[in-house]
C-alpha positions in Angstrom: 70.4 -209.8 273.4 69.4 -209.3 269.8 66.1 -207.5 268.4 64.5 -208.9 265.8 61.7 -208.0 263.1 60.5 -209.2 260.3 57.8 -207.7 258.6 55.8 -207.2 255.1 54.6 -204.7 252.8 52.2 -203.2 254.6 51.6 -205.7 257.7 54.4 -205.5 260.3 55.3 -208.8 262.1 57.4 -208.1 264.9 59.2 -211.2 266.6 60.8 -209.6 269.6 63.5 -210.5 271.9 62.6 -209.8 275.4 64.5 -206.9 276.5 67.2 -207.4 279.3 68.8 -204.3 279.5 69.1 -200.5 278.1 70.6 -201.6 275.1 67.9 -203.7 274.4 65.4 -201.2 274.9 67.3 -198.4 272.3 67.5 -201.6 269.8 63.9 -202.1 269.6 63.1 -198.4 269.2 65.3 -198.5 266.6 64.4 -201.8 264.9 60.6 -200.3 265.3 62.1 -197.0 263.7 63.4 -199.1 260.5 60.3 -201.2 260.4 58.3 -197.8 259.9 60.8 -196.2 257.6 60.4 -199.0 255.2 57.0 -199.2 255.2 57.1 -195.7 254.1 59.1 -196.6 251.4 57.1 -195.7 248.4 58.5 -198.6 245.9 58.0 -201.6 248.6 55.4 -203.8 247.2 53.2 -206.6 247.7 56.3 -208.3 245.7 58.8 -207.4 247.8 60.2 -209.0 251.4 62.4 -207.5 253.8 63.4 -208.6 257.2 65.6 -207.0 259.9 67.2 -207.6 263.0 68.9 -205.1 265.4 71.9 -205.9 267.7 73.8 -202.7 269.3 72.8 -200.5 266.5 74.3 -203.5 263.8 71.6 -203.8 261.2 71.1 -206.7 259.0 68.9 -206.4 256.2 67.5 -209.7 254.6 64.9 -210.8 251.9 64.5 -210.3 248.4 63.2 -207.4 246.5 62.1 -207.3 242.6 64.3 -204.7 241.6 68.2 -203.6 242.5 67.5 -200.0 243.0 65.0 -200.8 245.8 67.9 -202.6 247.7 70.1 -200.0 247.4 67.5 -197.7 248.4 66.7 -199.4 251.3 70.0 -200.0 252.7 70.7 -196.3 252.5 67.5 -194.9 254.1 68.3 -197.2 257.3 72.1 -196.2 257.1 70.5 -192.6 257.7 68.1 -193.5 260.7 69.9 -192.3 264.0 71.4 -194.5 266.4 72.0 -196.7 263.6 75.9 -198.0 263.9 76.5 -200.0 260.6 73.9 -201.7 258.0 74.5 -205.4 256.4 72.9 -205.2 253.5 72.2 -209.0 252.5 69.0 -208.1 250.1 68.9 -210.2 247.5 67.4 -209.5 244.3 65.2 -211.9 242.3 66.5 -212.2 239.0 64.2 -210.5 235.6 61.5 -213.0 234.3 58.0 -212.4 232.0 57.1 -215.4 233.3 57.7 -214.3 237.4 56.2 -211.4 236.4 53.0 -212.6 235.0 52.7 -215.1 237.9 52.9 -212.7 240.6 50.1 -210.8 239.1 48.0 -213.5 238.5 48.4 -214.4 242.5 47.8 -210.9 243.3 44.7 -211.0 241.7 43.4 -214.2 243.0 44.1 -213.6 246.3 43.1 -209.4 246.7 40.5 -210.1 244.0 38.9 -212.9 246.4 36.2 -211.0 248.9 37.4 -212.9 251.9 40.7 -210.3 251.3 39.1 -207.4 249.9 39.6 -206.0 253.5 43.4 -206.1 253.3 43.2 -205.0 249.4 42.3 -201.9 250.6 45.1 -201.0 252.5 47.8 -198.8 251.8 50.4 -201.6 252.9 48.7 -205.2 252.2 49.9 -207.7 254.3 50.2 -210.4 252.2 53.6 -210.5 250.1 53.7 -212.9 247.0 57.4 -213.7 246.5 58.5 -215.3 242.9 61.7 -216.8 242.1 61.8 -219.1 239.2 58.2 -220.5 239.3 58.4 -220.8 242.9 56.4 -219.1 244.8 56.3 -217.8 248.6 53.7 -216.2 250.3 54.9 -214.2 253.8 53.1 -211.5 256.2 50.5 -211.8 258.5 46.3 -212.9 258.2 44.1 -212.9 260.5 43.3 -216.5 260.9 44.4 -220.2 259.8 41.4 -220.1 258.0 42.6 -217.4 255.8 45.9 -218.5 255.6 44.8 -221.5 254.2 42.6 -220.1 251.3 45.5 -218.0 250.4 47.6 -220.6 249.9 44.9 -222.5 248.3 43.8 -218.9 245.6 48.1 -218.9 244.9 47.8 -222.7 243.2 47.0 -223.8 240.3 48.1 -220.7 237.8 51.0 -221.5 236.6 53.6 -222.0 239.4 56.1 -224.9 240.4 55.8 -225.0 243.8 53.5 -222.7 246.5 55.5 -221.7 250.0 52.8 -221.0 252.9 55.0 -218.3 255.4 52.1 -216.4 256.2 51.3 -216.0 260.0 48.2 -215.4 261.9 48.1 -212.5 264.3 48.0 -215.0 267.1 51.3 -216.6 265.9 53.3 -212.9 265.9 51.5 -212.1 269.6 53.4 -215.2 270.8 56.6 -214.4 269.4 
């Protein structure tokens, strides 16, 4: 049975098989053991989006990152974690753009400026990540409500982008999973 989690910056979204067996059991402390090891990561940012999933100590990495070192990095902090058998590093890396660039900051600041998500602004890890690749944007982690996952989406339009992606989940949506 396979492990899975997905998580953002500073929100972690865990989807979780449910656990038949020992195996299971040591893949989910270990899955939860990567989750918190890249969180900790001090270059993972509101830009950046990494998921994982476990099965007998095989690690997949996927998501896309702004940078190439920060894949690299990545891959080789959870090659280090015990019990971990073999990574798959499938990180992909959104190419250089002024114009990505610029975008994601202008989202960053429409949606952390806005006071409904001061709250999450001032975390060390925000949950919402603001994904940019070629104009498009997606938005992925978790809110608190459909409400506020709505006026996210609604803040991340109209500056400049192609197209707007609403991944973001409420904390009721991960609870099921």
């Amino acid at each position: 049975m396979k492990a899975r989690h997905s998580f953002a910056v500073l929100v972690v979204a865990l989807l979780l098989a449910v656990p038949a067996g020992a195996q299971d059991g040591r893949d989910l402390r270990l899955a939860d053991d990567i989750v918190r090891n890249i969180n900790t990561y001090s270059r993972f940012t509101i830009f950046d989006d990494v998921s994982i999933s476990v099965e007998n100590g095989l690690v997949t990495l996927t998501g896309k990152v702004t940078m190439p070192y920060k894949r690299d990095d990545i891959g080789r902090r959870i090659a280090r974690i015990d019990g971990v058998r073999e990574v798959l590093n499938r990180i992909e890396v959104l190419p250089v753009s002024t114009f990505d660039d610029d975008l994601r900051y202008r989202i960053a600041r429409a949606i952390y400026g806005n006071p409904s998500f001061w709250n999450y602004a001032s975390m060390a890890n925000p949950p919402i990540h603001i994904i940019v690749e070629r104009g498009r944007v997606r938005l992925t982690g978790v809110v608190n409500s459909n409400v506020e996952r709505m006026l996210a989406r609604s803040l991340a339009t109209g500056l400049g982008e192609l197209s707007v992606s609403n991944e973001l989940r409420t904390d009721a949506e991960v609870k099921i999973n």
